[in-house]
N, C-alpha and C positions, 0 to 999 in steps of 0.2 A: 832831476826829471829826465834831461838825455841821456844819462847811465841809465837808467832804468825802460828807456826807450830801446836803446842800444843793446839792451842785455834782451828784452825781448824778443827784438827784431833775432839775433843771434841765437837766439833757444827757441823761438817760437817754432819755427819749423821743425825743428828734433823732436819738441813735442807732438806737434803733429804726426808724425811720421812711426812716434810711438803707440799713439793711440789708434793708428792705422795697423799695424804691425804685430800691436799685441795679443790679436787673434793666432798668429801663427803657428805658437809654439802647440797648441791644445788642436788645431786643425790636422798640422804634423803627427801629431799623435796619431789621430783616427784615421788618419789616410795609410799610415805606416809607411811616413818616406823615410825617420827618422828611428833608431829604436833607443828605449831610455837607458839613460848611464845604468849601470849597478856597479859597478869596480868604485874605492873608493885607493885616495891617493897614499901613498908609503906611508906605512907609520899610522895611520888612520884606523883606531879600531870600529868595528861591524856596533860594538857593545861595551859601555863599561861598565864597573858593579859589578855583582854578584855573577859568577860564574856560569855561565853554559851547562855544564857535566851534572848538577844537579835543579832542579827548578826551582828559578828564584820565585817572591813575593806576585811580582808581576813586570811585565817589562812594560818600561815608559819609553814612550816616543813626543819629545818636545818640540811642540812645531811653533820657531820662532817668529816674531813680528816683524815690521820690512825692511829691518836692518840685516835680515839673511839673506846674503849672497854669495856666502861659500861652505865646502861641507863642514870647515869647523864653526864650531858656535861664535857667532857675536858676542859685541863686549859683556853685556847685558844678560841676555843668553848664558853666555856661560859663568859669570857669577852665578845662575840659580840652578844649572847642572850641577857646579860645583856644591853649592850648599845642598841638595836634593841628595848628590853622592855620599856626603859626610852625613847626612844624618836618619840617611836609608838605605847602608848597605844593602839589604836581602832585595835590592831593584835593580834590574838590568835596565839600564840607560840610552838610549838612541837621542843623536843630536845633530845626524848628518843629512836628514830629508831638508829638499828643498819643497816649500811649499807653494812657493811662486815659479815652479818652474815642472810644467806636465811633463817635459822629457827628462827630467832630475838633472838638467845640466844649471851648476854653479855661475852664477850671473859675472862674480869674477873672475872667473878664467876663462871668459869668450874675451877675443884681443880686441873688437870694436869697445866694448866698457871699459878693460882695462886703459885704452886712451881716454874715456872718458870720463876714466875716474880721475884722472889726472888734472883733469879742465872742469869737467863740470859734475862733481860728487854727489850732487842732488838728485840727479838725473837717475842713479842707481837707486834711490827709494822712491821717487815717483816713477818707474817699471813695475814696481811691485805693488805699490798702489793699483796702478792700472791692472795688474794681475788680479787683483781683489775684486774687480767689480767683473773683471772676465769671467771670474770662477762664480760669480754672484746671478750673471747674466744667465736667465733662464735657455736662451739658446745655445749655452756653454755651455752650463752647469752639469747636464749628468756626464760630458763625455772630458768633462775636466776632474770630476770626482771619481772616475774611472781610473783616469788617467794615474793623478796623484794617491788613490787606496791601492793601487798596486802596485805603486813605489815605495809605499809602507810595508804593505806585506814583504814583498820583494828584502828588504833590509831589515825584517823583523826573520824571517827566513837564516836570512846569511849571519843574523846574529845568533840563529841557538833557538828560534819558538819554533814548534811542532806544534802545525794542526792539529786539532782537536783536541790538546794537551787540556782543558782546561784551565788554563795558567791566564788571569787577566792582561790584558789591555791596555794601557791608559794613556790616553789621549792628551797631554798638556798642550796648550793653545795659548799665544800672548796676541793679542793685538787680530789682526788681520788672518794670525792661523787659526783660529776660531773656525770662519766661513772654508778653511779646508778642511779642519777636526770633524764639522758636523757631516761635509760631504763625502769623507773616506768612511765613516760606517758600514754604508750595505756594499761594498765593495770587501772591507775587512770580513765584516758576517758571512758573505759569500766565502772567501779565499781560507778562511781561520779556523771560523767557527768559535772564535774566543769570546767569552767573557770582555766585556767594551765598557770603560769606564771613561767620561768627557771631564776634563776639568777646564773651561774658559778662563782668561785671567787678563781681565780689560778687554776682554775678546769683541770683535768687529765684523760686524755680520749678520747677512741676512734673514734668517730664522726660517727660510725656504727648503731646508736639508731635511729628508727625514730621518725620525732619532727613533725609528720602533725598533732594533737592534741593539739599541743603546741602554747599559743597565740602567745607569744615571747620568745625570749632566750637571754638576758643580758651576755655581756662576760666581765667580773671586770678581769684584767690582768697590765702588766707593763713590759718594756721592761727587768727590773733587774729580773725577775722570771723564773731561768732557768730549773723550775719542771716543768711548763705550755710549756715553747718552748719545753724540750724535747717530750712533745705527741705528738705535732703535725710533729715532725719530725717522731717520731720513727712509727706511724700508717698512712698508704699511704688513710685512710680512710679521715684522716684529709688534705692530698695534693692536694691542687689546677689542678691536674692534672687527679685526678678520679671523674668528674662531677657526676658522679651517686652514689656518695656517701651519704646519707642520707645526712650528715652536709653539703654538696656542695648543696645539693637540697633546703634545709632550707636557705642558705646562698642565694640561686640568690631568691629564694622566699620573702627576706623582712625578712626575720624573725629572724636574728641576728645580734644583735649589740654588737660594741666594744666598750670599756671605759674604757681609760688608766687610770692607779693608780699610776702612774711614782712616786718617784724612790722607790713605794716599792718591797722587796721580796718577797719571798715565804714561806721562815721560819727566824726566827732569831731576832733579838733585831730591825728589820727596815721591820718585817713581815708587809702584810696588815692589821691584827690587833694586832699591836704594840700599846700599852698606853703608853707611852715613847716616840719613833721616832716621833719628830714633822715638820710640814710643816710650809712653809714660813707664811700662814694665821696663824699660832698659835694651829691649830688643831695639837692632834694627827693624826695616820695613821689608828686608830681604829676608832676613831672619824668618819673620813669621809669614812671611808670603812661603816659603820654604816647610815651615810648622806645619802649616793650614794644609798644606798639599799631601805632606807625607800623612799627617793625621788622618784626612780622607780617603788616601790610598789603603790604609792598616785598615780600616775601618770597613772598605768594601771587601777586601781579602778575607777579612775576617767570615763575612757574612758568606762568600761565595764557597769558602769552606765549611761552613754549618749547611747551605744549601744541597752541596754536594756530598756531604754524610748524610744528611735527612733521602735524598734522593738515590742512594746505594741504600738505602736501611726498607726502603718501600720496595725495594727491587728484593 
Protein backbone atom coordinates (compact mmCIF):
# COMPACT_ATOMS: atom_id res chain seq x y z
CA UNK A 1 0.00 0.00 0.00
CA UNK A 2 2.94 2.79 0.48
CA UNK A 3 4.52 1.67 -2.81
CA UNK A 4 1.47 2.31 -4.38
CA UNK A 5 0.95 5.58 -2.34
CA UNK A 6 4.51 6.54 -3.19
CA UNK A 7 4.14 5.65 -7.00
CA UNK A 8 1.11 7.86 -7.03
CA UNK A 9 2.23 10.77 -5.15
CA UNK A 10 5.44 10.60 -7.86
CA UNK A 11 3.27 10.09 -11.16
CA UNK A 12 0.32 11.75 -10.01
CA UNK A 13 1.44 15.15 -10.94
CA UNK A 14 2.99 14.13 -14.47
CA UNK A 15 -0.42 12.92 -14.96
CA UNK A 16 -1.78 15.83 -14.37
CA UNK A 17 0.29 18.13 -16.16
CA UNK A 18 -0.38 15.60 -19.10
CA UNK A 19 -3.86 16.09 -19.21
CA UNK A 20 -3.28 19.80 -18.90
CA UNK A 21 -0.92 19.88 -21.81
CA UNK A 22 -2.39 17.57 -24.20
CA UNK A 23 -4.26 20.30 -25.74
CA UNK A 24 -1.16 21.71 -27.06
CA UNK A 25 0.15 19.92 -29.75
CA UNK A 26 -3.47 20.42 -31.88
CA UNK A 27 -3.69 24.34 -30.59
CA UNK A 28 -0.08 24.54 -32.05
CA UNK A 29 -1.30 23.40 -35.02
CA UNK A 30 -4.02 25.99 -35.61
CA UNK A 31 -2.20 28.97 -34.30
CA UNK A 32 0.88 27.97 -36.69
CA UNK A 33 3.64 28.38 -34.09
CA UNK A 34 4.80 25.12 -34.92
CA UNK A 35 4.82 23.49 -38.72
CA UNK A 36 4.32 19.61 -39.15
CA UNK A 37 7.33 17.24 -39.71
CA UNK A 38 7.17 15.80 -43.37
CA UNK A 39 11.09 14.71 -43.59
CA UNK A 40 11.22 11.21 -42.48
CA UNK A 41 14.67 9.81 -40.96
CA UNK A 42 17.78 8.02 -43.21
CA UNK A 43 16.84 5.05 -44.50
CA UNK A 44 13.05 5.47 -43.92
CA UNK A 45 11.10 4.88 -46.93
CA UNK A 46 8.07 7.41 -48.05
CA UNK A 47 6.48 3.64 -49.26
CA UNK A 48 6.95 0.05 -49.42
CA UNK A 49 5.41 -2.56 -51.94
CA UNK A 50 4.55 -1.99 -55.02
CA UNK A 51 6.27 0.62 -56.95
CA UNK A 52 5.60 4.21 -57.52
CA UNK A 53 6.47 4.42 -61.63
CA UNK A 54 3.33 2.37 -62.30
CA UNK A 55 -0.16 2.43 -60.09
CA UNK A 56 -0.43 0.01 -57.68
CA UNK A 57 -3.85 -1.83 -56.26
CA UNK A 58 -4.14 0.91 -53.82
CA UNK A 59 -2.01 2.58 -51.29
CA UNK A 60 -2.55 1.65 -47.63
CA UNK A 61 -1.79 3.83 -44.80
CA UNK A 62 -1.85 1.88 -41.19
CA UNK A 63 -2.64 3.94 -38.47
CA UNK A 64 -1.35 2.12 -35.46
CA UNK A 65 -2.73 1.73 -31.79
CA UNK A 66 -1.01 3.55 -28.70
CA UNK A 67 1.93 1.68 -28.83
CA UNK A 68 2.99 4.40 -31.94
CA UNK A 69 5.46 6.58 -30.94
CA UNK A 70 7.93 6.51 -33.59
CA UNK A 71 8.00 6.58 -37.48
CA UNK A 72 8.85 2.99 -37.69
CA UNK A 73 6.09 0.61 -37.01
CA UNK A 74 5.57 -1.05 -33.53
CA UNK A 75 6.14 -4.47 -32.52
CA UNK A 76 2.68 -5.39 -33.36
CA UNK A 77 2.30 -3.05 -36.15
CA UNK A 78 4.83 -4.16 -37.91
CA UNK A 79 4.14 -7.91 -37.74
CA UNK A 80 0.79 -7.14 -39.79
CA UNK A 81 2.72 -4.58 -42.31
CA UNK A 82 4.88 -7.22 -42.64
CA UNK A 83 2.36 -9.99 -43.33
CA UNK A 84 0.02 -7.38 -45.51
CA UNK A 85 3.39 -6.91 -47.55
CA UNK A 86 3.98 -10.62 -48.19
CA UNK A 87 0.67 -11.35 -49.27
CA UNK A 88 -0.32 -8.05 -51.31
CA UNK A 89 2.43 -7.03 -53.26
CA UNK A 90 0.33 -4.92 -55.88
CA UNK A 91 -0.07 -2.47 -52.26
CA UNK A 92 1.84 0.64 -51.64
CA UNK A 93 2.24 0.47 -47.81
CA UNK A 94 2.63 3.64 -45.36
CA UNK A 95 3.43 3.10 -41.81
CA UNK A 96 5.11 6.28 -40.72
CA UNK A 97 1.96 8.62 -39.65
CA UNK A 98 1.75 9.38 -36.30
CA UNK A 99 -1.65 9.38 -35.35
CA UNK A 100 -1.37 10.69 -31.83
CA UNK A 101 0.51 13.42 -32.81
CA UNK A 102 -1.18 16.72 -35.09
CA UNK A 103 2.32 18.13 -35.75
CA UNK A 104 3.53 14.48 -36.92
CA UNK A 105 6.40 14.85 -34.40
CA UNK A 106 7.39 11.14 -33.12
CA UNK A 107 6.59 10.94 -29.20
CA UNK A 108 10.14 9.24 -28.98
CA UNK A 109 12.47 11.35 -30.18
CA UNK A 110 11.34 14.57 -28.16
CA UNK A 111 14.26 14.24 -25.24
CA UNK A 112 11.69 15.08 -22.23
CA UNK A 113 9.94 11.17 -23.04
CA UNK A 114 13.07 9.85 -24.08
CA UNK A 115 13.92 10.33 -20.03
CA UNK A 116 10.85 9.16 -19.44
CA UNK A 117 10.86 6.35 -21.20
CA UNK A 118 13.68 5.37 -19.19
CA UNK A 119 11.68 5.81 -15.66
CA UNK A 120 8.42 5.65 -16.28
CA UNK A 121 7.42 3.65 -19.82
CA UNK A 122 3.79 3.80 -19.20
CA UNK A 123 3.52 7.18 -19.39
CA UNK A 124 4.37 6.96 -23.34
CA UNK A 125 0.87 5.08 -23.92
CA UNK A 126 -1.14 6.91 -21.49
CA UNK A 127 -0.06 10.34 -23.85
CA UNK A 128 -1.63 8.74 -26.50
CA UNK A 129 -4.48 7.69 -24.71
CA UNK A 130 -5.04 11.20 -23.74
CA UNK A 131 -4.53 12.05 -27.44
CA UNK A 132 -7.60 9.90 -28.19
CA UNK A 133 -10.14 11.52 -26.41
CA UNK A 134 -8.50 15.07 -27.63
CA UNK A 135 -9.01 13.93 -31.12
CA UNK A 136 -12.62 12.57 -29.77
CA UNK A 137 -13.34 16.08 -27.97
CA UNK A 138 -15.90 17.90 -29.91
CA UNK A 139 -13.98 21.20 -29.22
CA UNK A 140 -10.81 19.45 -30.83
CA UNK A 141 -12.02 17.41 -33.15
CA UNK A 142 -12.42 19.18 -36.62
CA UNK A 143 -9.13 21.11 -36.11
CA UNK A 144 -7.37 17.81 -34.99
CA UNK A 145 -8.80 15.87 -38.15
CA UNK A 146 -7.36 18.71 -40.00
CA UNK A 147 -4.50 18.49 -38.65
CA UNK A 148 -3.64 14.70 -38.86
CA UNK A 149 -5.62 14.31 -42.82
CA UNK A 150 -3.08 16.35 -43.92
CA UNK A 151 -0.37 14.52 -42.67
CA UNK A 152 -1.77 11.65 -44.56
CA UNK A 153 -1.94 13.42 -47.62
CA UNK A 154 1.16 15.10 -47.12
CA UNK A 155 2.96 11.30 -47.05
CA UNK A 156 0.78 9.81 -49.41
CA UNK A 157 1.97 12.69 -51.78
CA UNK A 158 5.71 12.05 -51.01
CA UNK A 159 5.08 8.51 -51.52
CA UNK A 160 4.11 8.37 -55.25
CA UNK A 161 -0.29 9.11 -55.13
CA UNK A 162 -1.37 11.79 -57.57
CA UNK A 163 -4.55 13.55 -57.07
CA UNK A 164 -7.29 12.55 -58.73
CA UNK A 165 -5.48 9.48 -59.90
CA UNK A 166 -8.21 7.40 -58.98
CA UNK A 167 -6.15 4.82 -57.40
CA UNK A 168 -7.82 3.87 -53.82
CA UNK A 169 -7.34 4.74 -50.30
CA UNK A 170 -7.18 2.54 -47.54
CA UNK A 171 -7.42 3.36 -44.31
CA UNK A 172 -6.24 0.62 -41.79
CA UNK A 173 -6.94 1.49 -38.10
CA UNK A 174 -5.90 -0.73 -34.80
CA UNK A 175 -7.20 0.40 -31.64
CA UNK A 176 -7.41 4.08 -30.98
CA UNK A 177 -6.37 5.02 -34.92
CA UNK A 178 -9.86 4.21 -35.67
CA UNK A 179 -11.24 7.87 -34.08
CA UNK A 180 -8.15 9.35 -36.45
CA UNK A 181 -9.13 6.88 -39.68
CA UNK A 182 -12.71 8.20 -39.54
CA UNK A 183 -11.67 12.06 -38.92
CA UNK A 184 -9.03 12.18 -41.76
CA UNK A 185 -11.80 11.42 -44.45
CA UNK A 186 -13.06 14.87 -45.51
CA UNK A 187 -9.81 16.39 -45.14
CA UNK A 188 -8.36 13.41 -47.63
CA UNK A 189 -11.78 13.92 -49.96
CA UNK A 190 -10.73 17.52 -49.99
CA UNK A 191 -6.83 17.11 -50.67
CA UNK A 192 -7.09 13.74 -53.07
CA UNK A 193 -10.13 13.34 -54.35
CA UNK A 194 -9.50 9.39 -53.82
CA UNK A 195 -11.48 6.68 -53.65
CA UNK A 196 -11.44 5.99 -49.45
CA UNK A 197 -11.73 2.67 -48.11
CA UNK A 198 -12.01 2.39 -43.86
CA UNK A 199 -10.99 -0.89 -42.47
CA UNK A 200 -11.19 -0.53 -38.28
CA UNK A 201 -9.49 -3.53 -36.43
CA UNK A 202 -10.49 -3.50 -32.61
CA UNK A 203 -10.93 0.12 -33.65
CA UNK A 204 -11.65 2.72 -30.46
CA UNK A 205 -13.83 5.47 -31.08
CA UNK A 206 -16.30 7.85 -31.19
CA UNK A 207 -18.57 7.26 -34.20
CA UNK A 208 -18.78 11.46 -34.18
CA UNK A 209 -16.65 11.56 -37.67
CA UNK A 210 -18.41 11.89 -40.75
CA UNK A 211 -17.98 8.89 -43.20
CA UNK A 212 -20.07 10.54 -46.33
CA UNK A 213 -16.74 10.45 -48.34
CA UNK A 214 -16.05 7.13 -47.38
CA UNK A 215 -16.72 4.23 -49.81
CA UNK A 216 -17.02 1.69 -47.07
CA UNK A 217 -16.05 1.05 -43.48
CA UNK A 218 -14.97 -2.67 -42.53
CA UNK A 219 -15.51 -3.16 -38.78
CA UNK A 220 -12.69 -6.41 -38.03
CA UNK A 221 -13.99 -7.06 -34.09
CA UNK A 222 -14.77 -10.12 -31.91
CA UNK A 223 -16.77 -10.81 -29.19
CA UNK A 224 -13.52 -11.33 -26.71
CA UNK A 225 -12.25 -7.50 -27.37
CA UNK A 226 -13.29 -5.76 -24.39
CA UNK A 227 -11.36 -2.36 -25.63
CA UNK A 228 -13.60 -2.15 -28.76
CA UNK A 229 -17.11 -2.93 -26.62
CA UNK A 230 -16.04 -0.45 -24.09
CA UNK A 231 -16.34 2.64 -27.09
CA UNK A 232 -19.19 1.77 -27.93
CA UNK A 233 -20.57 1.94 -24.70
CA UNK A 234 -18.86 4.69 -23.08
CA UNK A 235 -19.67 7.18 -26.37
CA UNK A 236 -23.65 7.71 -26.82
CA UNK A 237 -22.38 8.72 -30.44
CA UNK A 238 -21.84 5.02 -31.00
CA UNK A 239 -25.67 4.11 -29.32
CA UNK A 240 -28.28 2.86 -31.39
CA UNK A 241 -30.47 5.14 -29.73
CA UNK A 242 -28.89 8.62 -31.34
CA UNK A 243 -29.85 8.05 -35.06
CA UNK A 244 -28.28 11.16 -36.02
CA UNK A 245 -25.10 10.19 -35.11
CA UNK A 246 -22.66 10.31 -37.96
CA UNK A 247 -21.85 6.35 -37.34
CA UNK A 248 -25.86 5.69 -37.01
CA UNK A 249 -26.22 7.57 -40.38
CA UNK A 250 -23.33 5.67 -42.19
CA UNK A 251 -24.68 2.44 -40.64
CA UNK A 252 -28.54 2.64 -42.08
CA UNK A 253 -26.77 4.00 -45.23
CA UNK A 254 -24.94 0.61 -46.33
CA UNK A 255 -21.92 1.71 -45.48
CA UNK A 256 -20.65 -0.59 -42.57
CA UNK A 257 -19.89 -3.84 -42.27
CA UNK A 258 -19.19 -6.21 -39.53
CA UNK A 259 -16.64 -9.09 -39.44
CA UNK A 260 -16.32 -11.22 -36.57
CA UNK A 261 -12.52 -12.37 -35.69
CA UNK A 262 -13.96 -14.63 -32.89
CA UNK A 263 -12.20 -15.70 -30.32
CA UNK A 264 -9.58 -13.07 -30.77
CA UNK A 265 -8.62 -10.10 -28.33
CA UNK A 266 -7.56 -7.01 -28.37
CA UNK A 267 -4.07 -7.26 -26.84
CA UNK A 268 -2.29 -10.22 -25.50
CA UNK A 269 -0.73 -13.60 -26.70
CA UNK A 270 -4.47 -14.42 -28.61
CA UNK A 271 -4.43 -10.52 -29.86
CA UNK A 272 -5.83 -10.21 -33.63
CA UNK A 273 -2.32 -10.16 -34.69
CA UNK A 274 -1.05 -12.90 -32.68
CA UNK A 275 1.68 -15.15 -34.70
CA UNK A 276 1.22 -17.82 -32.16
CA UNK A 277 -2.53 -17.97 -31.29
CA UNK A 278 -3.76 -20.53 -33.83
CA UNK A 279 -7.24 -21.41 -35.37
CA UNK A 280 -8.77 -24.44 -35.92
CA UNK A 281 -7.76 -24.03 -39.97
CA UNK A 282 -4.15 -24.07 -38.90
CA UNK A 283 -3.82 -20.15 -39.42
CA UNK A 284 -2.51 -18.06 -37.00
CA UNK A 285 -4.63 -14.94 -35.74
CA UNK A 286 -2.25 -12.70 -37.60
CA UNK A 287 -2.47 -14.71 -40.45
CA UNK A 288 -5.98 -14.13 -41.07
CA UNK A 289 -6.36 -10.84 -39.62
CA UNK A 290 -3.79 -10.19 -42.61
CA UNK A 291 -6.32 -12.54 -45.07
CA UNK A 292 -9.39 -10.69 -44.00
CA UNK A 293 -7.84 -7.28 -44.89
CA UNK A 294 -6.09 -7.97 -48.08
CA UNK A 295 -9.43 -10.04 -49.19
CA UNK A 296 -11.34 -6.70 -48.58
CA UNK A 297 -9.01 -4.56 -50.20
CA UNK A 298 -9.04 -6.89 -53.75
CA UNK A 299 -12.45 -6.89 -53.28
CA UNK A 300 -13.09 -3.00 -53.36
CA UNK A 301 -10.42 -2.62 -56.13
CA UNK A 302 -12.06 -4.85 -57.86
CA UNK A 303 -15.46 -2.93 -57.75
CA UNK A 304 -13.99 0.59 -58.20
CA UNK A 305 -12.50 -0.77 -61.47
CA UNK A 306 -15.91 -2.08 -62.92
CA UNK A 307 -17.22 1.45 -61.50
CA UNK A 308 -14.94 3.24 -63.49
CA UNK A 309 -15.19 1.34 -66.76
CA UNK A 310 -19.07 1.53 -66.32
CA UNK A 311 -18.46 5.36 -65.85
CA UNK A 312 -15.93 5.89 -69.10
CA UNK A 313 -18.56 3.64 -71.07
CA UNK A 314 -21.62 6.33 -70.10
CA UNK A 315 -19.23 9.08 -71.00
Amino acid sequence: MNDFLLWAFAVGPVLLAEALLARYEVLAYGARWRTPLTDLPPGVPYARGAAPDSPPAAYLVYLDGIGKRRVRDSRDGGQLVKALLAGAPELRVLGQVQPYSPLADPLADRPVWKWLRRRIGLLLFLHNVVQIFVAADHRYRPLYNRAVGSQIATQLRLAGYRPDSGVPVVLLSYSGGAQVAGGAVAELHRQLRSPLLLITLGGFHNGANDLTHADHLHRLTSTSDRIERLGTWIFPQRWRLFRGSAWNRADRAGKITTHRLDPATHVGPRSYISPTAELPDGRSHLDRTADTVIALIRAHHGATVIAGATEEGVR
